[in-house]
C-alpha positions in Angstrom: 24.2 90.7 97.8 25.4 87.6 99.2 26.9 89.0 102.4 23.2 90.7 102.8 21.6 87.3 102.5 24.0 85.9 105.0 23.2 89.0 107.3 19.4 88.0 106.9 20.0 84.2 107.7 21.9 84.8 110.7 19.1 87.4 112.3 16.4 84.8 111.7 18.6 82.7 113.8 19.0 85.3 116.4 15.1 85.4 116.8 15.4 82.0 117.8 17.7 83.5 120.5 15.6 82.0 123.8 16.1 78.1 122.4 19.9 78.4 121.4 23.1 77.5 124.1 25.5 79.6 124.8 28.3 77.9 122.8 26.0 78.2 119.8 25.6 82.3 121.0 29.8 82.0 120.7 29.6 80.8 117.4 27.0 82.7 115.9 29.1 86.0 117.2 32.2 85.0 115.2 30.2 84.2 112.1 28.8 87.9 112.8 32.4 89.3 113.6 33.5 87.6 110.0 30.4 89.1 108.4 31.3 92.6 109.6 35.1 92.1 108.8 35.9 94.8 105.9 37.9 92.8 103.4 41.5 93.6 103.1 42.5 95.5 99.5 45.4 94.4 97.8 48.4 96.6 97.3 49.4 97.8 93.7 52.5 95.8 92.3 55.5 97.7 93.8 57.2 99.1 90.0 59.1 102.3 89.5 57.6 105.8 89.6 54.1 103.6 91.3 51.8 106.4 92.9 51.5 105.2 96.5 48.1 105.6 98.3 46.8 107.6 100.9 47.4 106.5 104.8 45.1 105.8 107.2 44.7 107.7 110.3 45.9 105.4 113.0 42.6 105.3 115.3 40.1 105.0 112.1 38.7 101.5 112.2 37.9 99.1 109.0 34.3 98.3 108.6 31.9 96.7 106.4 28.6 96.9 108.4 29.4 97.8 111.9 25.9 98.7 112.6 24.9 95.1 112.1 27.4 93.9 114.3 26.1 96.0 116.8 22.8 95.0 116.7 23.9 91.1 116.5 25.8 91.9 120.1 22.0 93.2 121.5 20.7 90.2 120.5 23.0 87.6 122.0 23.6 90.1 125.0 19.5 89.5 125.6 20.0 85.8 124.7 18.7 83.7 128.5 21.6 81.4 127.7 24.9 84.2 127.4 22.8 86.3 130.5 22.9 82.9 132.8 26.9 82.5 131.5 27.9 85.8 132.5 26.0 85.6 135.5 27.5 82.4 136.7 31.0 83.5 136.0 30.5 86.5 138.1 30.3 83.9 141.1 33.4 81.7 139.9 35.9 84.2 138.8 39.1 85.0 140.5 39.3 87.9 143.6 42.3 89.8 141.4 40.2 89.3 137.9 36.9 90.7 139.8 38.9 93.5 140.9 40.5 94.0 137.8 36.9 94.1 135.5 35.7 96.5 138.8 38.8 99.1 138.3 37.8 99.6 134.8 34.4 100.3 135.4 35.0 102.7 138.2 37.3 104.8 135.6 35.0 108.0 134.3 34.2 107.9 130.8 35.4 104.4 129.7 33.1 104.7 127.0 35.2 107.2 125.0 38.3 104.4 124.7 36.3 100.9 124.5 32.8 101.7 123.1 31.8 98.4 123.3 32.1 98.1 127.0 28.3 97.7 127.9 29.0 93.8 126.2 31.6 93.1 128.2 30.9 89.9 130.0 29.7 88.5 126.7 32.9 89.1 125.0 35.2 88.0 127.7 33.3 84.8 127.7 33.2 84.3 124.0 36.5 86.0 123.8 38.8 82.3 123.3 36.0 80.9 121.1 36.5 84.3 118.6 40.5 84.1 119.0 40.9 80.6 118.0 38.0 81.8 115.2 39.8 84.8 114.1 42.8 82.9 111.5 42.2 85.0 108.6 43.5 88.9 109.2 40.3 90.7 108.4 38.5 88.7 111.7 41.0 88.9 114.1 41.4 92.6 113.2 37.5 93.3 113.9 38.0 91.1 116.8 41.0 93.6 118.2 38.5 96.4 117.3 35.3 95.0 118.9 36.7 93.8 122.1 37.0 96.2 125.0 40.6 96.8 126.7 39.4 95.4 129.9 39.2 91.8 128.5 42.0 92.6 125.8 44.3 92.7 128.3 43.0 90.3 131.0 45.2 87.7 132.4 47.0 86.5 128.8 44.9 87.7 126.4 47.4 90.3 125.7 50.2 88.0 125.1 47.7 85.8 122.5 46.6 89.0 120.7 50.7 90.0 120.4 51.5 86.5 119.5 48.9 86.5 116.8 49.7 90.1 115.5 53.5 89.3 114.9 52.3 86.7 113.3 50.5 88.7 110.5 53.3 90.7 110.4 56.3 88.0 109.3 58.3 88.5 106.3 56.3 86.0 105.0 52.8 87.3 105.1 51.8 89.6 102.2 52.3 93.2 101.6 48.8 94.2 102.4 48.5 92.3 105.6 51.9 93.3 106.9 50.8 97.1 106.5 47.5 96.7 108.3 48.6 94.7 110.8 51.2 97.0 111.8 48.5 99.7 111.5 46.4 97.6 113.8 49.4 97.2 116.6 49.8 101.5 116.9 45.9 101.5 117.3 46.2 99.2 120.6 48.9 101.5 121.1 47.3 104.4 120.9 44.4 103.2 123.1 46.3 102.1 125.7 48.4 105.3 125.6 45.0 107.0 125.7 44.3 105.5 129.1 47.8 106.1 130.4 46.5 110.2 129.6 43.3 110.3 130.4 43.0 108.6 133.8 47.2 110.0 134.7 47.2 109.7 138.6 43.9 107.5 138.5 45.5 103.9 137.6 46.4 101.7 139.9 49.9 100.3 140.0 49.1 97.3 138.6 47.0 98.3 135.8 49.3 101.2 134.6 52.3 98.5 134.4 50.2 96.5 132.4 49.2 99.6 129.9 52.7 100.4 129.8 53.9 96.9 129.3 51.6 96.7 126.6 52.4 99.7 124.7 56.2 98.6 124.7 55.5 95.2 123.8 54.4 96.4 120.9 56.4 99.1 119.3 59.5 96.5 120.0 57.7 93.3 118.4 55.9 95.4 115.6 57.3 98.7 115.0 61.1 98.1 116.2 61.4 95.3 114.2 60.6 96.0 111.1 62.5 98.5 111.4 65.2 96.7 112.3 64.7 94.3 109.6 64.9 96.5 107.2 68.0 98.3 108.0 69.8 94.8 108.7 69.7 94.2 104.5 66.0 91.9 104.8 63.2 92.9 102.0 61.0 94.9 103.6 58.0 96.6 101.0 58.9 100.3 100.8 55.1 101.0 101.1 55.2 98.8 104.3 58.0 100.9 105.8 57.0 104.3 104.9 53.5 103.5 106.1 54.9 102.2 109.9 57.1 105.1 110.1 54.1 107.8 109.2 52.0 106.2 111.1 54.1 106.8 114.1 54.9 109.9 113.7 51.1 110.6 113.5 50.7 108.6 116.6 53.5 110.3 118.9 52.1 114.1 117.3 48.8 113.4 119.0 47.9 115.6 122.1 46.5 112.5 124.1 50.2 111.0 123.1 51.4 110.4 126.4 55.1 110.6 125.8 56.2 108.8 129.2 54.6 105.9 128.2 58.5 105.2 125.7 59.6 105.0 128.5 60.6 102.0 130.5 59.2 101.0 134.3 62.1 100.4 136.6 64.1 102.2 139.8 64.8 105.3 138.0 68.6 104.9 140.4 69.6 101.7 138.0 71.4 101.8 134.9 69.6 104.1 132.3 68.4 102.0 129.4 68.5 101.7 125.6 64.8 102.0 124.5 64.3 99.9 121.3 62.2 101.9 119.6 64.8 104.5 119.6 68.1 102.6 118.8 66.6 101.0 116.0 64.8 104.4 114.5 68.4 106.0 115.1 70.1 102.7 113.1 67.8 103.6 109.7 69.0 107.2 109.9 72.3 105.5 110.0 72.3 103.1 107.5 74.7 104.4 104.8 73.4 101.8 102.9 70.1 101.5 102.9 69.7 101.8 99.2 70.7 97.9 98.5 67.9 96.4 100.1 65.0 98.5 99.2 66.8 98.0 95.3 66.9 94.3 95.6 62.8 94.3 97.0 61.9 96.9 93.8 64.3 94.4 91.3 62.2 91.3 93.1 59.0 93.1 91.9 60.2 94.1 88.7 60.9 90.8 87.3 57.6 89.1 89.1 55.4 91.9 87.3 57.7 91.4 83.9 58.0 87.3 84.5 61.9 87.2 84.2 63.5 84.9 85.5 66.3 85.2 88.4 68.5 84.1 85.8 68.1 86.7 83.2 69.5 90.0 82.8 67.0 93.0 82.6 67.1 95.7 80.5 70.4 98.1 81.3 67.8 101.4 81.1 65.9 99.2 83.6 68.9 98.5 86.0 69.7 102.1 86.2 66.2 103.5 86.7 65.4 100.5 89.6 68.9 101.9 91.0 68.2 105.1 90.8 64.9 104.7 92.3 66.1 102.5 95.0 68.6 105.5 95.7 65.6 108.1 96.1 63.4 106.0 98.9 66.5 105.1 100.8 66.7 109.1 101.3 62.5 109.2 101.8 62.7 106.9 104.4 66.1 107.9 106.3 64.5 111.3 106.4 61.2 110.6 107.6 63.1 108.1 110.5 65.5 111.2 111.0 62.3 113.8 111.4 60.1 111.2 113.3 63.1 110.5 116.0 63.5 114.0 116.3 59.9 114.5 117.2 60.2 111.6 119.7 63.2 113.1 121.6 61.7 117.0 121.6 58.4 114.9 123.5 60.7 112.8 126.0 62.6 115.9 126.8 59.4 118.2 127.0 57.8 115.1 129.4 57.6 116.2 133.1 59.5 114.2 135.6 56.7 114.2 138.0 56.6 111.9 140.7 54.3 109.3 140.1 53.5 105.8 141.5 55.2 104.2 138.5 59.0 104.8 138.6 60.8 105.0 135.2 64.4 104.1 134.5 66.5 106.8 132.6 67.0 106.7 129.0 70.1 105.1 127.3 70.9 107.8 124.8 74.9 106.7 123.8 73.6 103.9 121.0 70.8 105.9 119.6 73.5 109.3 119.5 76.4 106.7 117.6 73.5 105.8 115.5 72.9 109.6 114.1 76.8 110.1 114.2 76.8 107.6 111.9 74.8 108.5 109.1 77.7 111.7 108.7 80.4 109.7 108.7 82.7 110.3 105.6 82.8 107.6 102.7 86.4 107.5 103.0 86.2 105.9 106.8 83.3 103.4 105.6 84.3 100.7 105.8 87.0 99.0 108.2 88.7 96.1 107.5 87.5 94.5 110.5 83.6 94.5 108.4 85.5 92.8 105.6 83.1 89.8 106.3 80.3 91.9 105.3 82.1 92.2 101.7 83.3 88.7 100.9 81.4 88.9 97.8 83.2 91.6 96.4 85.9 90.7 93.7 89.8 90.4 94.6 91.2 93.9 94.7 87.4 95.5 94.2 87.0 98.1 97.4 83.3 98.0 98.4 81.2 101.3 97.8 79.2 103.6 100.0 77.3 106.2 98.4 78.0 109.9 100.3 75.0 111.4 102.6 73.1 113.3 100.2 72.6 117.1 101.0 69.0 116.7 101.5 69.4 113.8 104.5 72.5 116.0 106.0 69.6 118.3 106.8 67.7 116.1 108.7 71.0 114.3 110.4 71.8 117.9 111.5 68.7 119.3 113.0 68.0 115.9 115.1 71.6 115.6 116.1 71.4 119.2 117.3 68.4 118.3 119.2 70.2 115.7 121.3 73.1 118.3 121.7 71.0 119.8 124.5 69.0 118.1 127.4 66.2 120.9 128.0 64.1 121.2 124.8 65.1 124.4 124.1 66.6 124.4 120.8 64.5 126.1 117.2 63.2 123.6 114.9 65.1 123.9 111.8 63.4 126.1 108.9 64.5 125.8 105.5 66.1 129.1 104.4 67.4 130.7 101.0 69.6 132.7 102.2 72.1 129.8 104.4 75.3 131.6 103.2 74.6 135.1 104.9 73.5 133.4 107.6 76.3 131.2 108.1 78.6 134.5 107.8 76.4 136.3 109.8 76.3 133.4 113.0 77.4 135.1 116.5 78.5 133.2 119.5 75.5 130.5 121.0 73.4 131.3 123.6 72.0 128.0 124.5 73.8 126.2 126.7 74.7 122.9 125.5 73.7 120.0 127.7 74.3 116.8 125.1 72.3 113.4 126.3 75.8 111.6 126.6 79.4 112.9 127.5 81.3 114.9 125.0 84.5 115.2 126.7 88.1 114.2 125.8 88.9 112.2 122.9 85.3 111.7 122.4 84.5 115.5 122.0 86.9 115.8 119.5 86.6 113.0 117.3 82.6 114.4 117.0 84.2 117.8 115.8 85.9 115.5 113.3 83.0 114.4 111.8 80.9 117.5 112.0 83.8 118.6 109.9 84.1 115.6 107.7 79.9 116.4 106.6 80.9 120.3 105.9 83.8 118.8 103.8 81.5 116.3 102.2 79.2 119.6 100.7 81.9 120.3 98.4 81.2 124.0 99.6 82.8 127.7 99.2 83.3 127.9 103.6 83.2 129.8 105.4 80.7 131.4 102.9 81.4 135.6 101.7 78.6 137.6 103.2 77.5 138.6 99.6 77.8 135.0 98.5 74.3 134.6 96.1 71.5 133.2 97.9 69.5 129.9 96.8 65.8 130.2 96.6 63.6 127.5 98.5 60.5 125.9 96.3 57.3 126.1 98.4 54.0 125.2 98.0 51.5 128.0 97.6 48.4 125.7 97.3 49.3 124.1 100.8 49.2 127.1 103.0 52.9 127.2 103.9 55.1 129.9 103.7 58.7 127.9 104.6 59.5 124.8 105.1 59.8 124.0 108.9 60.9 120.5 109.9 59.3 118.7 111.9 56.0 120.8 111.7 52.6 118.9 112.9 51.4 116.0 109.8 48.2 117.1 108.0 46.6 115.3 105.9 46.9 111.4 104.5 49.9 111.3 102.8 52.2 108.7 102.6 55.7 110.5 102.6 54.7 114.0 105.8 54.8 117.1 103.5 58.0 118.6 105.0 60.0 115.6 104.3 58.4 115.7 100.7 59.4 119.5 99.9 62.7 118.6 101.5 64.1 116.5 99.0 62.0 118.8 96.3 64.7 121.8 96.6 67.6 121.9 94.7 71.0 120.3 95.3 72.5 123.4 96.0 70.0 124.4 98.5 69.8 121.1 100.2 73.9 121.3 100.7 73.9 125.5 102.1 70.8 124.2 104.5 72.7 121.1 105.6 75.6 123.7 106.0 74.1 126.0 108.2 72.5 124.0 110.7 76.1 121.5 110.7 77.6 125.2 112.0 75.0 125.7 114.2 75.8 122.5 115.9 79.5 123.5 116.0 79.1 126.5 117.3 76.9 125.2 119.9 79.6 122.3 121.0 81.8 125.4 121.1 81.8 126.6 124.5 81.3 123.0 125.7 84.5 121.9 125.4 86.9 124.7 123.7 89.9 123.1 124.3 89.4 120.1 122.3 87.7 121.7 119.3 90.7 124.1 119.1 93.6 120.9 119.5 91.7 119.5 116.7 91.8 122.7 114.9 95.6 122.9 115.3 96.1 119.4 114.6 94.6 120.0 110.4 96.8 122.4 110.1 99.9 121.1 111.1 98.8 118.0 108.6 98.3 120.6 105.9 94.3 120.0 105.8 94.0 124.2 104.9 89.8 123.9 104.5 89.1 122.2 107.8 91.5 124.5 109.4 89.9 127.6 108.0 86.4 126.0 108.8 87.3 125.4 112.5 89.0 128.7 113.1 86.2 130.6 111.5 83.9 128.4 114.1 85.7 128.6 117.3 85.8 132.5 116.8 81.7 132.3 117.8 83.4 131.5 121.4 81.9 133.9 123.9 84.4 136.2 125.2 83.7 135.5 128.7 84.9 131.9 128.1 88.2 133.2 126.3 88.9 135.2 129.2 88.5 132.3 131.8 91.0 130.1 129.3 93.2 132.8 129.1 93.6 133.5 132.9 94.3 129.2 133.1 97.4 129.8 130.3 96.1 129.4 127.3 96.1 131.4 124.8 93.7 133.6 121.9 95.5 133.6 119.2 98.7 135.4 117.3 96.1 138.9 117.6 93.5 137.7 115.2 91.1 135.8 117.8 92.1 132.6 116.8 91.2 130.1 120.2 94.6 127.9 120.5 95.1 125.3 123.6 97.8 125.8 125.5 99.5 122.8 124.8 100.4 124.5 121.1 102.3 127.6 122.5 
């Protein structure tokens, strides 16, 4: 009732509209932009075994009476003072602004990206009045909503708006704010990317370097770093993290998601270059330890919802259950990172390289690829005594832990490092399967042909092998499996409409945690670690005929050190060599086997 009687009071000052100035037009606009503002919900205390809410699409704005706003913008649009602005500033502003404003509205069908584009001149006039107006969250994100992209990103008005959104979204700011503002950053995203599609070969230079500027801006000041935080121990809300990297994935799954628009302008003949986005996605899938944080953020909440004190203990069933807990959305969230990066690389690598106005550098792969190697590394090499600093907590004598890869991340690890393992988007997407031992048995030689985004040769090539053996180890499995080894059944949903689990399917729905990520981690241990088995050969087998030589030295070297499981493992993997690459080894001196087609390098006769 109250914000009705404030909608009434400020009409009856509209129909005073022929006697007012246009600074009081300016100000009666933000009072109608705060009137409209939906007011932001608070988030549920963040406690153990909380039910998280639904997720907003990303392009779905937040209203409380849009209609009325609209109809506020008629009236001071008609106002003689704002029509004698905008029609003075026509005559005073700028050649490049003029032809800036002209470009947009020469593009066909603006209307379907900034609605609001008929009130153009007033809002670029009134825009500096509304941002210096717009401190509270709620206004300024009406005011990202309500302004058209022409005078969004005009002159610095992009580089305010950014300033002000990073802003909402420190470490300081509550829960609620840093989730809608982050929200609010992919839909600028998304509407620049929208352009970028819509109007491809229509932009001008200028104007698609600015879009593109924009979107990067962005997903490095918002999106990469709190990612980034997060991973580098800081306490980041779980909901705020799950929500940024859903809403991603939502964003890049979209057909108008222009996937060259990741990519960074520059000579494509320079350097190639690390994107951000990427490297820090590929450092959460990483982080062995992501557990520690997100279990000192759920402890923080725990004992502000209880009222304990720093200084006292809680409860021991507590401790274990915030541990445990902790423990379960570090594997969530490295698994939705894993799945979302994955979906990011199949679009860049699926993304024609057309010639275009716009030159883009090449892509950096080597940190984002250490990144995923990373997460598979065995306990036992984790960590190195150069990291002691990391540990000077720990106790004299006390070794520092890290907890193993679970099973059910392995998966996801897998499939995206077997993505990068070949340039051309060529490879399946992984479906969860109940019969993984057969299949393992059953494997035959690859037939793709194995391109990785960065050099696997040498030293290099081999110390991968290493590891890829390292995670089979890690499964504490029976391998190589017994073709009649008993399969594991998969859990699937019968209500949702899906017959198997695939990963990286399309999202549906609003849910928090995607679906395939959810029924994941819903399978049994045992499944998780014969899935994570199966596609860990695959990507053996496919490094196979890559670089044969080195996977077979390695091979050699385990059993000569009397490691008898990794030396059956590799032998049973390096027989999927095709024969037409043991033939060409052969004829350069090496040498198949003692008669059994085992692969040896010649430098073991």
């Amino acid at each position: 009732p109250a914000r009705e009687r404030l909608w009434a009071v400020l009409f009856a000052l509209l129909e005073l509209r022929d006697h007012i100035t246009f600074d009081q037009c300016s100000k009666l606009l933000c009072v109608a932009l705060a009137l409209a503002a939906a007011p932001q919900p608070p988030l549920k205390p963040d406690l153990c075994g909380q039910k998280m809410g639904e997720l907003l699409d990303v392009d779905q704005e937040e209203w409380s009476d849009r209609d009325k706003l609209l109809k506020a913008l008629d009236m001071l649009s008609s106002c003689p003072a704002a029509q004698k602005r905008t029609q003075d500033a026509e005559t005073t502003l700028d050649p490049s602004v003029k032809g800036w404003l002209r470009e947009w509205e020469r593009l066909p069908g603006i209307e379907a990206v900034s609605p609001l584009v008929s009130h153009t001149a007033l809002i670029r006039e009134a825009f500096e009045d509304m941002l210096d107006f717009a401190e509270e969250f709620v206004i300024f994100r009406s005011l990202v909503f309500v302004t058209p992209l022409s005078v969004l990103l005009l002159n610095d008005n992009a580089l305010r708006v950014l300033d002000r959104l990073v802003e909402f979204c420190d470490p300081m700011s509550e829960a609620s704010i840093r989730l809608s503002a982050n929200r609010v950053g992919q839909y600028l995203v998304l509407r620049s990317v929208q352009c970028l599609t819509r109007w491809r070969g229509q932009l001008s230079v200028d104007l698609e370097a600015t879009l593109r500027a924009v979107v990067g801006e962005i997903l490095d000041r918002v999106v990469a770093s709190l990612i980034e935080e997060l991973v580098e121990g800081k306490q980041v809300p779980y909901i705020v993290a799950l929500s940024c990297l859903t809403l991603l994935r939502k964003l890049v799954e979209r057909e108008d998601f222009c996937s060259s628009a990741l990519l960074i302008p520059g000579n494509p003949k320079d350097t190639a270059k690390p994107i951000r986005l990427l490297v820090a996605l590929a450092s959460m899938v990483g982080a062995r330890e992501l557990e520690k944080p997100m279990k000192a953020c759920l402890e923080r909440s725990e004992r502000l919802h209880a009222n304990i004190d720093e200084e006292q203990d809680l409860v021991l069933a507590r401790t274990r259950k915030i541990r445990e807990e902790a423990q379960r959305r570090a594997d969530v969230a490295r698994c939705i990172a894993a799945v979302l990066l994955q979906v990011v690389v199949r679009r860049i690598l699926a993304t024609p390289r057309r010639p275009g106005r716009l030159k883009l550098c090449a892509v950096d792969w080597k940190p984002v690829f250490e990144h995923v190697v990373q997460g598979m590394v065995i306990p036992s090499q984790l960590p190195k005594k150069e990291d002691a600093e990391k540990f000077k907590d720990l106790k004299p004598g006390q070794t520092p832990y890290v907890r193993p890869t679970p099973p059910g991340v392995a998966v996801t690890i897998a499939a995206l490092l077997r993505t990068m393992l070949h340039r051309v988007d060529t490879t399946p997407q992984f479906v969860l399967c109940d019969d993984a031992p057969s299949r393992i048995a059953s494997l035959q030689a690859s037939t793709l042909i194995c391109d990785p985004l960065v050099s696997i040769v040498g030293d290099r090539a081999g110390r991968l092998f290493a590891e890829l053996m390292g995670a089979l180890m890690d499964l504490n499995l029976t391998l190589p499996p017994d073709v009649n080894t008993p399969n594991v059944p998969t859990e699937v949903s019968a209500e949702e409409g899906a017959a198997e689990i695939l990963i990286g399917r399309p999202l549906e729905g609003c849910h928090l945690v995607p679906r395939d990520v959810f029924w994941l981690l819903r399978q049994t241990t045992e499944c998780q670690r014969w899935n994570a088995a199966l596609v860990l050969y695959e990507c053996a087998v496919d490094l196979v005929p890559h670089c044969p030589v080195e996977l077979a030295t390695q091979a050699v070297q385990w059993e000569e050190s009397g490691y008898q499981g990794r030396s059956l493992v590799a032998q049973d993997i390096l027989r999927h060599l095709p024969e037409q690459l043991k033939r060409q080894h052969e004829a350069n001196g090496g040498e198949p086997g003692a008669g059994n087609g085992q692969f040896a390098p010649p430098a073991r006769r």
